[in-house]
C-alpha positions as CSV (number, residue, x, y, z in Angstrom):
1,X,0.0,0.0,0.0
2,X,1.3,3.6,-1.0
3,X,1.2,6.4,1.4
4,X,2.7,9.4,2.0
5,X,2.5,9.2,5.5
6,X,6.3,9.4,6.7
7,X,5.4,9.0,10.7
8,X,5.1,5.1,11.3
9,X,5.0,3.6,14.8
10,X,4.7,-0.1,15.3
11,X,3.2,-1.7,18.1
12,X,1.1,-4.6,19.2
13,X,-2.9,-4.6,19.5
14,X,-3.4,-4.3,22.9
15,X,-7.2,-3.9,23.3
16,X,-10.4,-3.5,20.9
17,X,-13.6,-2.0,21.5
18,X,-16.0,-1.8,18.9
19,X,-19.5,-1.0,18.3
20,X,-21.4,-1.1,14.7
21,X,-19.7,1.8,13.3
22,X,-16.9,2.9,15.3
23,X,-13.9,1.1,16.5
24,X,-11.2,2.0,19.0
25,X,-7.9,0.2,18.4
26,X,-5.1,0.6,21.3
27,X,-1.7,-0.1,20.6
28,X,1.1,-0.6,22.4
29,X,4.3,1.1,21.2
30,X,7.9,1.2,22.4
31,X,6.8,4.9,23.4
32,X,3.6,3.9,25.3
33,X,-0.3,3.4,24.1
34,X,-1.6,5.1,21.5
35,X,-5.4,4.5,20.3
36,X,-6.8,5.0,16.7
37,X,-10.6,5.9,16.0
38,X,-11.6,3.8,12.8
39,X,-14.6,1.9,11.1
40,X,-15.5,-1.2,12.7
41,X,-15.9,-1.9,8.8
42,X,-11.9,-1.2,8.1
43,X,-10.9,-3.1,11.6
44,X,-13.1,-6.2,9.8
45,X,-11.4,-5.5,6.6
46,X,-7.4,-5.8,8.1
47,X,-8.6,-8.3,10.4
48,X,-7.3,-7.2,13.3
49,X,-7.2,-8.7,16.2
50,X,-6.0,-8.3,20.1
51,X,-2.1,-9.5,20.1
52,X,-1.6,-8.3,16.0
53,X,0.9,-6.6,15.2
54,X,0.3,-3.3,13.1
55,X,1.6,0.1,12.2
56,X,0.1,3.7,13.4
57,X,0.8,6.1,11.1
58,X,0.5,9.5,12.0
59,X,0.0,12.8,10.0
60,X,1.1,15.8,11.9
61,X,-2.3,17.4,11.3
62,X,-4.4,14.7,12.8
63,X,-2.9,14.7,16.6
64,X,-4.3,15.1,19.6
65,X,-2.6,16.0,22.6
66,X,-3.4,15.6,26.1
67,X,-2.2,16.1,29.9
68,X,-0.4,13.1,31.8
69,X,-1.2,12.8,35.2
């Protein structure tokens, strides 16, 4: 798969929580957890499951930030 994405972290699926539409996958990175908001459709489509290995990729203009602690 192209992509012009140049920000790739790899992790392992730590959890999954789905609904119809929505999907929450949390990964676990050498830099901590980071979750990803997609389709329960797409999650279906990659087959992802809890203990997977994947890839975030991250454009600069879709992060969120937020307080530790």
């Amino acid at each position: 798969m192209e992509q012009s994405i140049r920000n790739e972290i790899p992790g392992t699926v730590k959890e999954i929580i789905s609904d119809k539409v929505i999907s929450e996958v949390v990964l676990e990175t050498a830099i901590g957890e980071m979750a990803a908001i997609i389709t329960t459709r797409s999650l279906q489509a990659m087959g992802l499951k809890v203990g997977d290995q994947a890839v975030a990729l991250v454009k600069a203009t879709n992060v969120a930030l937020r307080r530790q602690g």
